[in-house]
Structure formats: structure tokens, C-alpha cells
KEKOLNU-884446 format. One line per 4 residues: their letters; for each residue x, y, z of N, C-alpha, C, O. Coordinates in steps of 0.1 Angstrom, whole numbers, padded with zeros to 4 digits. Atoms other than C-alpha are relative to their C-alpha. Layout:
N
a = X/Y/Z/X/Y/Z/X/Y/Z/X/Y/Z | ... $
***
This chain:
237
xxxx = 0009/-0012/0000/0000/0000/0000/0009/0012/0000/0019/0013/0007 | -0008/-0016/0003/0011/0039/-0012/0001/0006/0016/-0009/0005/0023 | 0003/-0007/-0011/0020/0057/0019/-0004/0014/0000/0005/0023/-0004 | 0002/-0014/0002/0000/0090/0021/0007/0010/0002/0013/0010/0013 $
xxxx = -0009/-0015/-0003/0019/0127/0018/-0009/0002/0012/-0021/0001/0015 | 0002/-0008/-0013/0021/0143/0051/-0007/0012/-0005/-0008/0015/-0017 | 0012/-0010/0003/-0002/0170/0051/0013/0017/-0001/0011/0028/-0006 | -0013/-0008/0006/0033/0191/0049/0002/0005/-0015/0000/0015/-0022 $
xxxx = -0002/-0003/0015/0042/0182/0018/-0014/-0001/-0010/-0013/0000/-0022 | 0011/-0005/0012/0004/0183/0001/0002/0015/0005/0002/0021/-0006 | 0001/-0013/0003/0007/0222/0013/0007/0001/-0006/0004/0000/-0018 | -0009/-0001/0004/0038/0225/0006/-0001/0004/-0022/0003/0013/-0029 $
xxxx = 0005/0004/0011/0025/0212/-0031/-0011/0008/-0008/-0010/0011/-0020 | 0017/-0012/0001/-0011/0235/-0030/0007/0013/-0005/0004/0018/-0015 | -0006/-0010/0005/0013/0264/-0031/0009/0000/-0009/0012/0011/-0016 | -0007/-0004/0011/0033/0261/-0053/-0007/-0001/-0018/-0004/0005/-0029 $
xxxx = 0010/-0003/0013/0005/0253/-0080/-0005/0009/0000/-0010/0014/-0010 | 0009/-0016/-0008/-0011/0282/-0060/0010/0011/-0011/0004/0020/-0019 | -0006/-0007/0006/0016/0299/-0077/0005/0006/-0011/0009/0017/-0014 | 0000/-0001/0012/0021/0286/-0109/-0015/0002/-0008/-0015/0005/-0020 $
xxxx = 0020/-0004/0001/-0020/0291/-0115/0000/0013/-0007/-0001/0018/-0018 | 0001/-0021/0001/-0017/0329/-0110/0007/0008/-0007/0003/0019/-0011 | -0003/-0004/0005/0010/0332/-0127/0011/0011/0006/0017/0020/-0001 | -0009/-0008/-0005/0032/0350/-0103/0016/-0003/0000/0021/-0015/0000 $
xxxx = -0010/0002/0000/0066/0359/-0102/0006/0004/0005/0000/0013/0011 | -0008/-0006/-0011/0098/0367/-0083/-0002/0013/0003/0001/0022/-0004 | 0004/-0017/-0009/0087/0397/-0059/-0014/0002/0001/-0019/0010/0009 | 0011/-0005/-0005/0052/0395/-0064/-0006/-0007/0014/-0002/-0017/0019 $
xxxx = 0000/-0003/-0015/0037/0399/-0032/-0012/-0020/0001/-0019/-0025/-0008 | 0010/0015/0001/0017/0359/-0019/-0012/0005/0005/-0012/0017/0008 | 0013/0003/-0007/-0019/0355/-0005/0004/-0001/0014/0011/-0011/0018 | -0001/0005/-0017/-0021/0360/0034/-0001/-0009/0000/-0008/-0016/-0007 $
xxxx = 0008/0017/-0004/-0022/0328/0053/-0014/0003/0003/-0017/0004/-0009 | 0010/-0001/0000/-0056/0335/0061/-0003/-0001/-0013/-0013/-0008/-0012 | 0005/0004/0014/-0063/0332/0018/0004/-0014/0002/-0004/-0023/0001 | -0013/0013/0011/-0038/0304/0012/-0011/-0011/0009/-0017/-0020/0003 $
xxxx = 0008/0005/-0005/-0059/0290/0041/-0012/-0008/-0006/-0014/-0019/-0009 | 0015/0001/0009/-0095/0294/0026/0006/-0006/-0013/0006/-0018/-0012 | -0002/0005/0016/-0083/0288/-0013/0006/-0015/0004/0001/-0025/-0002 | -0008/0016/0002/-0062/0255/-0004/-0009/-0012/0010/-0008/-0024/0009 $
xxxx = 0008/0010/-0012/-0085/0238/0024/0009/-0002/0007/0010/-0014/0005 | -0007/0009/-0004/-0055/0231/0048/0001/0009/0009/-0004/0020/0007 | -0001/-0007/-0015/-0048/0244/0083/0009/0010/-0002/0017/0009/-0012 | -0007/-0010/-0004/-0031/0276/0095/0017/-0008/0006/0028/-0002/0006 $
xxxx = -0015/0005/-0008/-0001/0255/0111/0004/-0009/-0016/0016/-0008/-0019 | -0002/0002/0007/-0001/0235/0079/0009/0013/-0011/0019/0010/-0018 | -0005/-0010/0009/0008/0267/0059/0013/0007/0004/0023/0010/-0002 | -0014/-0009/-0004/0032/0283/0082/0009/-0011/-0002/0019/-0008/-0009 $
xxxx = -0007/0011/0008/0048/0245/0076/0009/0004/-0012/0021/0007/-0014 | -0003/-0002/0017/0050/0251/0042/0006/0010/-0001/0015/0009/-0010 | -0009/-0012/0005/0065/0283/0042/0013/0000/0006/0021/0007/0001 | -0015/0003/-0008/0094/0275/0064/0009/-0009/-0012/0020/-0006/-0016 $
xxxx = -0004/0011/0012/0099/0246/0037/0005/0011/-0016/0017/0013/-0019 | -0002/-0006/0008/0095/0269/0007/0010/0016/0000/0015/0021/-0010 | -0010/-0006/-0004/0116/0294/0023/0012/0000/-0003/0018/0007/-0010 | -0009/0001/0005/0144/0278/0025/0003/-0006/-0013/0015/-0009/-0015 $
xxxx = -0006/0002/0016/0144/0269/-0015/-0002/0012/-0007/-0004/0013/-0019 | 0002/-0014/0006/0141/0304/-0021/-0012/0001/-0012/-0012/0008/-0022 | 0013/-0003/0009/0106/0299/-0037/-0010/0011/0006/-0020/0017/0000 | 0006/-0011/-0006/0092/0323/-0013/0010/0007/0010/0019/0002/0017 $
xxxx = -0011/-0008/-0010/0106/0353/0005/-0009/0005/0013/-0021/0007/0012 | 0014/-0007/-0010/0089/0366/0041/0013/0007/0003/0024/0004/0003 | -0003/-0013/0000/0098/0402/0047/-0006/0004/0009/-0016/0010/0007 | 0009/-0003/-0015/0089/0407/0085/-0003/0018/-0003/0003/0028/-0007 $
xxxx = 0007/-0015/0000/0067/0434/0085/-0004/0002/-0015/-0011/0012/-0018 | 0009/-0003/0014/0056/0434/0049/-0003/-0011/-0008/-0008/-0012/-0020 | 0011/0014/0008/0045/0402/0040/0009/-0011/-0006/0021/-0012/-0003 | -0011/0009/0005/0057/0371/0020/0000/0002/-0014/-0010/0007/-0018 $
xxxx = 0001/-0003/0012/0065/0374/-0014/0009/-0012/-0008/0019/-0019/-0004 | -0005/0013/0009/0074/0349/-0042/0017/0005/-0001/0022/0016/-0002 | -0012/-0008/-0002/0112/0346/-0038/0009/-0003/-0017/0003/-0005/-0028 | -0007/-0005/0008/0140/0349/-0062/0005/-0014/-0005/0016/-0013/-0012 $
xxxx = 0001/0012/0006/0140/0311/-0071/0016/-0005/-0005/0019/-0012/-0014 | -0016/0001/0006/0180/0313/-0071/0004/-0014/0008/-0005/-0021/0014 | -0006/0011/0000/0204/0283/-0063/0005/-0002/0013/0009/-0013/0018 | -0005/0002/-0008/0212/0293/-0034/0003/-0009/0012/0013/-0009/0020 $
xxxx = 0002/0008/-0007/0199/0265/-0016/0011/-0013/-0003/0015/-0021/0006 | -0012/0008/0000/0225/0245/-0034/0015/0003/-0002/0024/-0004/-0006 | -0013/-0006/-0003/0253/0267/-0029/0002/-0006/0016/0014/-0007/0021 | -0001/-0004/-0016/0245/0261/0010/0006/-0017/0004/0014/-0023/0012 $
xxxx = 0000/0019/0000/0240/0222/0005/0015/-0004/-0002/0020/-0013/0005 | -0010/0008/0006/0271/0216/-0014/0010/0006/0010/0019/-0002/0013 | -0009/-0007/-0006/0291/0241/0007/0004/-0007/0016/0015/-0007/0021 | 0001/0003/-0010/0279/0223/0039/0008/-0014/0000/0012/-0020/0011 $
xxxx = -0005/0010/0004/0293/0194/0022/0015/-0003/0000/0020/-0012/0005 | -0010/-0001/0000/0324/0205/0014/0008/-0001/0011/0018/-0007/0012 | -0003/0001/-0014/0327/0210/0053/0000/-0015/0005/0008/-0020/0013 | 0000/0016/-0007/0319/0174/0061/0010/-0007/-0008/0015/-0016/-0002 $
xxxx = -0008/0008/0007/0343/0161/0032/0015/0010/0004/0025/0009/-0002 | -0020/-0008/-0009/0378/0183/0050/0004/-0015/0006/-0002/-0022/0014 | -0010/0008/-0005/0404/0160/0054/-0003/-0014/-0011/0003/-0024/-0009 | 0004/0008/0007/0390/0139/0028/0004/-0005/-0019/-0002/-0010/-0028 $
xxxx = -0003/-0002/0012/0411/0142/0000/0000/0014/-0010/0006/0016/-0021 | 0005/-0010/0003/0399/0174/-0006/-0015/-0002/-0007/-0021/0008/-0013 | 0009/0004/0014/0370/0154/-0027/-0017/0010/-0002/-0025/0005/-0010 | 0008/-0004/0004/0342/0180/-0026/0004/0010/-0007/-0001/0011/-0018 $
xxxx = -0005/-0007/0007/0361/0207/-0035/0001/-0001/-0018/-0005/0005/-0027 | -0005/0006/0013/0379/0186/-0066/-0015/-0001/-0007/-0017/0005/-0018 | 0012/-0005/0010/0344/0184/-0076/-0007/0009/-0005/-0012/0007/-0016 | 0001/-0015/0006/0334/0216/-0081/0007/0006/-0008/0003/0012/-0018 $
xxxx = -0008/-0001/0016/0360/0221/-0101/-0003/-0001/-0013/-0002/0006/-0023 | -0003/0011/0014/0357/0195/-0124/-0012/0005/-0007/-0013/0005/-0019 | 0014/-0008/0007/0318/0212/-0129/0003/0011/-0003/-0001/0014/-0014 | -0003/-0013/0009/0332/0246/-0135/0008/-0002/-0012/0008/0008/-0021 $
xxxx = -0005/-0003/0011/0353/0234/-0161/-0006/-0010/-0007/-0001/-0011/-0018 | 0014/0004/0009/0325/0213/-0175/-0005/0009/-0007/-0005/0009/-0020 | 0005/-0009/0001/0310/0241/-0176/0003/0008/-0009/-0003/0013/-0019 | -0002/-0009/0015/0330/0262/-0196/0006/-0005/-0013/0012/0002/-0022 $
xxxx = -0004/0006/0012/0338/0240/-0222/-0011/-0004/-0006/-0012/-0005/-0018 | 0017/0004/0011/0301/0230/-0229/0000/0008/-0008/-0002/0004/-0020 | 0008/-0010/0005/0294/0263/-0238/0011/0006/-0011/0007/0015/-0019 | -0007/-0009/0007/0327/0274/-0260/-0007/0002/-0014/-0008/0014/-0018 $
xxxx = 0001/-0006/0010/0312/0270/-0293/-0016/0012/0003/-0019/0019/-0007 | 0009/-0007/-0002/0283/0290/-0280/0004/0017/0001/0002/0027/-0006 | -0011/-0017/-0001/0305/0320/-0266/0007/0004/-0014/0005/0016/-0018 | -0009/-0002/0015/0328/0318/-0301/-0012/0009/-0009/-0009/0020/-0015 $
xxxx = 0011/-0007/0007/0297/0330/-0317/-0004/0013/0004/-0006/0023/-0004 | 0006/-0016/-0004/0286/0358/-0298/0012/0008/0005/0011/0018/0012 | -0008/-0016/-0006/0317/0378/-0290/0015/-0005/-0014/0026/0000/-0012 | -0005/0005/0010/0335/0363/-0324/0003/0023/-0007/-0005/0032/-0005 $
xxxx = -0003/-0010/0003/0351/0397/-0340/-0006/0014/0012/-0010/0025/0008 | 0009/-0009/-0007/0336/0417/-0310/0015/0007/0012/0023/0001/0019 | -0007/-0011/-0015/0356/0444/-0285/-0006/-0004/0009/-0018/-0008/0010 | 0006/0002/-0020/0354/0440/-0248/0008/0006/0009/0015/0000/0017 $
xxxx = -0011/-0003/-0009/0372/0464/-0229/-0005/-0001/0014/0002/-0001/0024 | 0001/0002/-0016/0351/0459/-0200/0006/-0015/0009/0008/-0016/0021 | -0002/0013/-0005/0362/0423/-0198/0020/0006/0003/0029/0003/0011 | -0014/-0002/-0001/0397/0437/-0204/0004/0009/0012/0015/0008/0018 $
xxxx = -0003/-0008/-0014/0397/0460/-0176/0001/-0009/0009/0012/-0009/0015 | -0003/0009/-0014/0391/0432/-0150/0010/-0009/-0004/0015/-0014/0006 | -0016/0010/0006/0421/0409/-0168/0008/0010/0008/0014/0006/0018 | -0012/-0008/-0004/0443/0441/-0159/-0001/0002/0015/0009/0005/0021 $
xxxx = -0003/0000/-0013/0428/0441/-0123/0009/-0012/0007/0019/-0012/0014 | -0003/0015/-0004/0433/0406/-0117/0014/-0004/0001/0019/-0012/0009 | -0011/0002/0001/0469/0414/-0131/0008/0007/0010/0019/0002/0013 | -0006/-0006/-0007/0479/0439/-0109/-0002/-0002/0017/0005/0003/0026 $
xxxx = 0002/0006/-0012/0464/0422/-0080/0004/-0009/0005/0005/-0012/0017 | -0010/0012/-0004/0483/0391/-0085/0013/0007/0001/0020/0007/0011 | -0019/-0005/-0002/0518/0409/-0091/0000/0007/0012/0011/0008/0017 | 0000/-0003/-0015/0508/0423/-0057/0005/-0009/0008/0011/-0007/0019 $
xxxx = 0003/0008/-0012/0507/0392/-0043/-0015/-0003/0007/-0016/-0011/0017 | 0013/-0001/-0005/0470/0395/-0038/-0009/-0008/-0005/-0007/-0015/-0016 | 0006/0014/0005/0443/0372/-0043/-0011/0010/-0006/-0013/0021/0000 | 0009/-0005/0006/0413/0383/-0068/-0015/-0005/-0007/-0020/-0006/-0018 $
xxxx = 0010/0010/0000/0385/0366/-0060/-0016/0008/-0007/-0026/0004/-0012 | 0013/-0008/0007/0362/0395/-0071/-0003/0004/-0019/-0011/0002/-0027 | -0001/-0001/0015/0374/0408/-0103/-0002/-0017/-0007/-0009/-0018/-0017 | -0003/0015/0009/0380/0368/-0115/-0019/-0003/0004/-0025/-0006/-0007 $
xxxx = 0014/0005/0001/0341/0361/-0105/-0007/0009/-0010/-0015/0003/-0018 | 0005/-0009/0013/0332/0396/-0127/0002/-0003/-0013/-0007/-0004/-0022 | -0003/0007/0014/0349/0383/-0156/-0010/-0010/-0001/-0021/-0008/-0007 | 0007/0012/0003/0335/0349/-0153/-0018/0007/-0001/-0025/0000/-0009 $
xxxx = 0015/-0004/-0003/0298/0366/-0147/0000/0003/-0015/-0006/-0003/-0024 | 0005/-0010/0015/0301/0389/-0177/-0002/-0007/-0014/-0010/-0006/-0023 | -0004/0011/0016/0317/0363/-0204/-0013/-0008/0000/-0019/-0009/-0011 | 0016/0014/0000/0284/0337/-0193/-0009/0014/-0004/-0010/0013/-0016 $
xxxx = 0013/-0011/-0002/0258/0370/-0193/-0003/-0002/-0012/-0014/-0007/-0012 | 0007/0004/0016/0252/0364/-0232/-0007/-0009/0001/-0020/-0008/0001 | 0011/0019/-0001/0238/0331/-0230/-0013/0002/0002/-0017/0007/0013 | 0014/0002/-0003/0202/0327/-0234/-0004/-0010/0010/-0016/-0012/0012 $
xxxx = 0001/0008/-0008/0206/0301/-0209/-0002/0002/0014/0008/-0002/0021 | 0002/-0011/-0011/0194/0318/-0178/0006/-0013/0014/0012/-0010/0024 | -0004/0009/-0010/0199/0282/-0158/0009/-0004/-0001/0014/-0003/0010 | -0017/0000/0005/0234/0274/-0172/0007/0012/0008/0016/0010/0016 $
xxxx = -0006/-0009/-0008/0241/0309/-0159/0002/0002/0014/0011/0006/0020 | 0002/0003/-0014/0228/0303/-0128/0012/-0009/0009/0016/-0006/0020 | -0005/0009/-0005/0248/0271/-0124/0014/0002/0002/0020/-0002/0012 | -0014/-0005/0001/0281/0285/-0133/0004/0009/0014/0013/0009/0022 $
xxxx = 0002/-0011/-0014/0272/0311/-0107/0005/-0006/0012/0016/-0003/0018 | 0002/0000/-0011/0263/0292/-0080/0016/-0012/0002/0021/-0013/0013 | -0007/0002/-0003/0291/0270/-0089/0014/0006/0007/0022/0001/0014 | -0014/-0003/-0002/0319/0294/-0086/0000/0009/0017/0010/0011/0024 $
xxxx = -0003/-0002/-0015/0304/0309/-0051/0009/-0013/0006/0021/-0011/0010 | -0004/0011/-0005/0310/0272/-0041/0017/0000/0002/0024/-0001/0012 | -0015/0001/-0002/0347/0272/-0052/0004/0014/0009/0014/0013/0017 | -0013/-0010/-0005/0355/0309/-0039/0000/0000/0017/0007/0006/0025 $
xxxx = 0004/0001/-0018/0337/0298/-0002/0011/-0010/0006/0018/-0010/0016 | -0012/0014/-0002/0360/0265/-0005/0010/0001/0003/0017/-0004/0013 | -0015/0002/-0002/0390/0272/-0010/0007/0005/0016/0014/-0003/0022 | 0001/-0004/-0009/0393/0294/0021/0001/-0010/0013/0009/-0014/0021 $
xxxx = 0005/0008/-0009/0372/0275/0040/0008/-0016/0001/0005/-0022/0011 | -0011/0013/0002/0396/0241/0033/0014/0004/0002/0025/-0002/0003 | -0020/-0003/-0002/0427/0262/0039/0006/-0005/-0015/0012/-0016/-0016 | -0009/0007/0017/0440/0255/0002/0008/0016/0003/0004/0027/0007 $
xxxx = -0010/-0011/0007/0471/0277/-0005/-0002/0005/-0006/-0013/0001/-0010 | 0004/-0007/0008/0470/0302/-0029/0010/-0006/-0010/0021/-0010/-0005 | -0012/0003/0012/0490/0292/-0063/0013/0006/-0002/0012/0017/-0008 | -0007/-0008/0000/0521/0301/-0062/0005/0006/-0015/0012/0016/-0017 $
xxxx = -0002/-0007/0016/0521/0306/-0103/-0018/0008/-0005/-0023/0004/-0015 | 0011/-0003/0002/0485/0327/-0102/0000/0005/-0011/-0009/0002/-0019 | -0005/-0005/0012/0500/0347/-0129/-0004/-0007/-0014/-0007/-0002/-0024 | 0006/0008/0014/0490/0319/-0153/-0011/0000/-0002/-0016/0002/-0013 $
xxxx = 0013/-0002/0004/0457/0319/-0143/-0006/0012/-0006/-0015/0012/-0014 | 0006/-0014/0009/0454/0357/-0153/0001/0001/-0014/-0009/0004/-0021 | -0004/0004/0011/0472/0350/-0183/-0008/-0010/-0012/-0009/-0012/-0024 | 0010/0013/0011/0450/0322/-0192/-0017/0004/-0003/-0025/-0001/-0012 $
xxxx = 0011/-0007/0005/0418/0348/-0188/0001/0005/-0012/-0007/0003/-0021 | 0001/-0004/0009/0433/0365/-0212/0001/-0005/-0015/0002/0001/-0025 | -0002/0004/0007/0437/0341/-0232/-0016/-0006/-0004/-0017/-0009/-0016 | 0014/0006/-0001/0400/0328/-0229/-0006/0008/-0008/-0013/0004/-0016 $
xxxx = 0006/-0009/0007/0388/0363/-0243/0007/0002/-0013/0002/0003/-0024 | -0009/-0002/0020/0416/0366/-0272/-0008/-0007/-0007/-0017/-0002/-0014 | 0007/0015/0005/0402/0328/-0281/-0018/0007/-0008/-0022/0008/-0019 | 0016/-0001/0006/0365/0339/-0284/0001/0013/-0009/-0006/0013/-0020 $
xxxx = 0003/-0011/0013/0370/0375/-0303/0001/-0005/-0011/-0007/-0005/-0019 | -0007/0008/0012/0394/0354/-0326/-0011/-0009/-0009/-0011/-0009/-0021 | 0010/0009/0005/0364/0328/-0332/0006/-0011/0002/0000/-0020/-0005 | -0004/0011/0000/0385/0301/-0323/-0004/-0011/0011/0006/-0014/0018 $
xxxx = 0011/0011/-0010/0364/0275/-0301/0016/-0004/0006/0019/0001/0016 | -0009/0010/-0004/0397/0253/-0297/0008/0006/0008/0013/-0001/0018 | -0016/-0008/-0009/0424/0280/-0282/-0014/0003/0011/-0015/-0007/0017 | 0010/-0001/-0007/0394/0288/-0262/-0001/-0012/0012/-0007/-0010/0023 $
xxxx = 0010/0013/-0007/0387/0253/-0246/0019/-0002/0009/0022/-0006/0020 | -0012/0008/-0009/0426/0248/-0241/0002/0013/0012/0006/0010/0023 | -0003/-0006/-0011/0427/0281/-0222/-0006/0000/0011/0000/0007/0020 | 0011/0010/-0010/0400/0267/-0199/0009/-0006/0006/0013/-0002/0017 $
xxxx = -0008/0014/-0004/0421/0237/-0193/0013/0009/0012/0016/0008/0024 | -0011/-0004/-0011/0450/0263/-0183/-0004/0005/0014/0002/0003/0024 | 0005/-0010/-0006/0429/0286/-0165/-0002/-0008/0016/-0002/-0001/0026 | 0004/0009/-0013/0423/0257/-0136/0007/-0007/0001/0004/-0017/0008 $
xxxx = -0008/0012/-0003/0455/0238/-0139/0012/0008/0015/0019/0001/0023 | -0004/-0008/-0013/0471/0263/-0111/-0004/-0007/0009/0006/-0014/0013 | 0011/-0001/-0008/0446/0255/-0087/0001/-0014/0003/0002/-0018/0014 | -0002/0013/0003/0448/0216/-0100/0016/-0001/0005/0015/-0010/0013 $
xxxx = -0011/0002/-0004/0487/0217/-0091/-0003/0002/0018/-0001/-0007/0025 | 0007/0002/-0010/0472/0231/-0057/-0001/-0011/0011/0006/-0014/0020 | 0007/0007/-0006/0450/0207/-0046/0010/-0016/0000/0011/-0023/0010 | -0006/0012/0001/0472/0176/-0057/0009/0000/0013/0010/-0009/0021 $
xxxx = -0009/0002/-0009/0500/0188/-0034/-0010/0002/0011/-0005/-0003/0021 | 0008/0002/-0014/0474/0192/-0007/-0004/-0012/0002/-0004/-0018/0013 | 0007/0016/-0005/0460/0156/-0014/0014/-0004/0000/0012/-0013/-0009 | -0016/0007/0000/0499/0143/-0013/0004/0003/0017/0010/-0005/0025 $
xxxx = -0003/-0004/-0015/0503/0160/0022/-0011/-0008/0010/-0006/-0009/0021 | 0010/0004/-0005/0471/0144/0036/0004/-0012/0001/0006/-0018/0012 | 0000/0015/0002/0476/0113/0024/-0015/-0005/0001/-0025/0003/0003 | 0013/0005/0002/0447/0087/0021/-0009/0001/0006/-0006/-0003/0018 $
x = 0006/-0001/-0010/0419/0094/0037/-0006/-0015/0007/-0012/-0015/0018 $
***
């Protein structure tokens, strides 16, 4: 015999068809619990349930003192997941980290012949501006965890791919919370990595998909020298 949904997850459920029905979207404002109440048939303690639930997936936002409103339906719920993850896999090889990686540079290799297209004969000095932060922040000695996310933001922002964008996103908070948070050294050749941005943008004005994909490859082999000598010092977990 099926075991019945807790009366949880049927609200849980009510609202969110509640939501796709209406037709609402991120920020517009929800139905008091007193509606959500009446329209769905389900208790007052059932709904506040539900919204604790839908809360944390960022499908609704509650704004003490002004109500709840449909939320911003971002990733962040698996930024928090995988990050929390990362914490339980320390001392483990590094193996959550290593994976995040290996999806950002999934990631940017799916999409080269996509990028090659859209910035193919095209200027970009805004992208070039942050290469020259990035450069004078490493020859500092400094780490440039902002500028290097700007770049990556702006080069994906073409893409009609709004969930691709998202994922790259939420991937690369993941890596810049990680590394930190794992104690990873900084590279001591970062230099390459800047070098290998700029080689990622040459690549795509050029139209050339392939110099493109290998400067990907370099752009993370820093970081990859990294982590090996960290999993070499650990030893097996």
C-alpha cells in the first residue's frame, strides 16, 4: 500500500501550483495565510509548515513586517548544500572541492562553441579591464576573488541560458567559499591563471572555439597543481 503525503508536503504542493495558476513571479507579493488558508482547504499551522519549507528553497521570501512574497528562485539553496558538504568532506582528500571544479570546467567547455559566436570579432574592454585588475592584484601578491568572478559573470551573461548561468554562478560561489574554508594555499604561479583569462577572451574574439577550450584547461591547472599537493600531504583518507 502507497504511503500518504504528510499534510506538509500536500501544502507544501497547493502552493506552489497556487503559484504557478496565478501566474506569479519573483517579488510579487503571496496570499495572506488567512487566503492560502481558505483557497487550499488546509490548516493555519499546515501553511506556516509550508512556508518554512518553501523558504528555504528560495521559492518564497517573508519580509517581517511586509509580507511574504514569491522569492528569487535562485540556487542558493545548493550553494549552501554543497558548501555544507564541502565541510563534512575536509580532510577527505579534498573530494568536494575537486568536484566543483571539475563542474566549472564542464561548464566552460560545454558552452565554448556558443561564446565563439557571440563575442567572435567583437571588442570588450570591460572584460579587459578586469584581466588588468586581476593582473595587478596578483603581481601584488593578492588574491582576486572579485574581479576573477566579474569576468566569469560577464563572459556567461550572453547566454540565453538563464539556468546554465545560474549554475556556473552558483558553482563558482561554491569554489570561492571553499578554497578558504579548506585552507588551500594560494598558487604560487597565479600569474598563469590571469594570463589564461586573457587568453579565454583573445580565443573567443578570434572565433577560435579550440584556443578557447585549451585556455579553460590552463585557466584551472594552477589551482589543479594546488590541490594535488594538498591531497599528497594528507595522504589517504
Amino acid at each position: 500500500m502507497m504511503r500518504s503525503k504528510g499534510t506538509g508536503n500536500v501544502a507544501v504542493e497547493r502552493i506552489q501550483e497556487l503559484i504557478l495558476a496565478e501566474g506569479l513571479t519573483p517579488g510579487d507579493p503571496m496570499p495572506t495565510e488567512s487566503a492560502l488558508c481558505e483557497q487550499l482547504a488546509i490548516s493555519r499551522s499546515s501553511v506556516r509548515e509550508a512556508m518554512r519549507t518553501l523558504a528555504s528553497l528560495d521559492i518564497v521570501e517573508v519580509r517581517h513586517g511586509h509580507g511574504t512574497f514569491v522569492g528569487q528562485l535562485s540556487l542558493s539553496p545548493l550553494v549552501d548544500g554543497l558548501l555544507f558538504r564541502a565541510r563534512m568532506d575536509d580532510g577527505n582528500d579534498l573530494r568536494a572541492l575537486r568536484e566543483v571544479v571539475e563542474l566549472r570546467i564542464a561548464i566552460d567547455l560545454s558552452v565554448a562553441d556558443q561564446l565563439v559566436e557571440l563575442y567572435r570579432d567583437s571588442s570588450n574592454p570591460d572584460l579587459e579591464e578586469l584581466v588588468e585588475q586581476m593582473r595587478e592584484l596578483a603581481s601584488a601578491g593578492r588574491p582576486f576573488p572579485d574581479a576573477d568572478a566579474a569576468f566569469h559573470t560577464a563572459l556567461f551573461s550572453r547566454l540565453d541560458n538563464g539556468l546554465l548561468r545560474q549554475l556556473a554562478q552558483a558553482f563558482w560561489e561554491i569554489h570561492t567559499v571553499a578554497v578558504p574554508l579548506l585552507q588551500v594555499p594560494p598558487a604560487e604561479d597565479i600569474l598563469d591563471t590571469v594570463d589564461a583569462h586573457q587568453a579565454m577572451l583573445s580565443a573567443l574574439e578570434d572565433g577560435d572555439a579550440e584556443a578557447y577550450r585549451a585556455a579553460v584547461i590552463e585557466h584551472y591547472r594552477p589551482l589543479g597543481r594546488v590541490l594535488d599537493a594538498a591531497a599528497s600531504v594528507e595522504g589517504p583518507a
